[in-house]
C-alpha positions as CSV (number, residue, x, y, z in Angstrom):
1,X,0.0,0.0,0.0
2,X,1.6,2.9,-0.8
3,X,0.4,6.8,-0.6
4,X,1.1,9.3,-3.5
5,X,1.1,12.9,-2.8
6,X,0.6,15.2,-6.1
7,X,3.8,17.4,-6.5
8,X,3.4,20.9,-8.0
9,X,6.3,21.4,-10.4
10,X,7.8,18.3,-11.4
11,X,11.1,18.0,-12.7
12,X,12.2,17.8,-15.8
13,X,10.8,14.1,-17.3
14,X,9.5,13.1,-14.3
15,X,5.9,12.0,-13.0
16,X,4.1,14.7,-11.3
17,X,3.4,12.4,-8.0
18,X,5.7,11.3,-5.4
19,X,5.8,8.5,-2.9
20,X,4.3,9.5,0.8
21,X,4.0,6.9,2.8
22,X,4.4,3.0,2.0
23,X,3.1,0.0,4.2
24,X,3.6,-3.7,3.5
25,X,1.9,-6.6,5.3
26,X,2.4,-10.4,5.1
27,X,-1.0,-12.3,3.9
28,X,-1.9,-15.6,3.9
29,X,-3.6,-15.6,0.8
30,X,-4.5,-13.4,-2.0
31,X,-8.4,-14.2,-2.2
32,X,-11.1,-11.0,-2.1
33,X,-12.2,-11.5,1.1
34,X,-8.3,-11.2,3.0
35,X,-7.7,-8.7,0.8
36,X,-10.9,-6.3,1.3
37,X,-10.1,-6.9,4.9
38,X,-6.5,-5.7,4.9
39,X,-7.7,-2.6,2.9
40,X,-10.2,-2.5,5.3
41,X,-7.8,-2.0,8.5
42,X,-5.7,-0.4,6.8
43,X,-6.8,2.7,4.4
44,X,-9.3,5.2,4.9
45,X,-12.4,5.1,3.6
46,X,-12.5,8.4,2.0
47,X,-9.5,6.6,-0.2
48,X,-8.8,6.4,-4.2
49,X,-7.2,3.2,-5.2
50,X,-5.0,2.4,-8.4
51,X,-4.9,-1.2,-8.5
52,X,-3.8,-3.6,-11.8
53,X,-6.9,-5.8,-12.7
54,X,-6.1,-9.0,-10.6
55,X,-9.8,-10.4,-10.0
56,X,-9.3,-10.4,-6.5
57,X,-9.4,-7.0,-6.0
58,X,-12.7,-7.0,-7.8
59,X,-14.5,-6.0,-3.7
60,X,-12.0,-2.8,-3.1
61,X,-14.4,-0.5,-4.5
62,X,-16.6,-1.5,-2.0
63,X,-14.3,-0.6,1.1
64,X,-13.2,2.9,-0.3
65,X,-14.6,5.8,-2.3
66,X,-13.2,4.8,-5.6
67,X,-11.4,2.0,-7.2
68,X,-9.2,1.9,-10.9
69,X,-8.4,-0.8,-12.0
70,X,-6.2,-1.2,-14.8
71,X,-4.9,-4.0,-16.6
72,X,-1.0,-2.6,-17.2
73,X,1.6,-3.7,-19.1
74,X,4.8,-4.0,-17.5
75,X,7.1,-1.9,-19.4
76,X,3.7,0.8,-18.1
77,X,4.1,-0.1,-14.4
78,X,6.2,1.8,-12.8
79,X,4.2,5.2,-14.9
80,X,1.1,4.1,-13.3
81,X,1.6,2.1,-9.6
82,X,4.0,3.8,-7.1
């Protein structure tokens, strides 16, 4: 989970966002239900989440105020996700 602030002036050939905050947690299991719940505990509702298209993360959008989903390629990744 990480949190993107929106930066003002960029530099030069660089994304107009930088990295905030990041969290990691160990999960037993990648199925909807763990993974609602982790969102749950762990981001606000008031949120916007940028997720790639994996089905389990299909629920999200029901835990926060909005939910993008995108199916990226990986060459795109790193202009998309932080």
């Amino acid at each position: 989970m990480a949190e993107l602030k929106t930066v003002d002036n960029p530099k030069k050939n660089r994304p107009p966002k930088k990295l905030g905050y990041l969290k990691m947690k160990v999960t037993q299991n990648l199925k909807s239900v763990t993974i609602n719940a982790l969102v749950k505990d762990n981001i606000s509702t008031e949120s916007s989440i940028t997720t790639d298209a994996y089905p389990s993360y299909n629920g999200i959008k029901e835990v926060v105020k909005s939910h993008n989903p995108q199916v990226i390629k990986p060459k795109e990744a790193g202009k998309i996700l932080p």
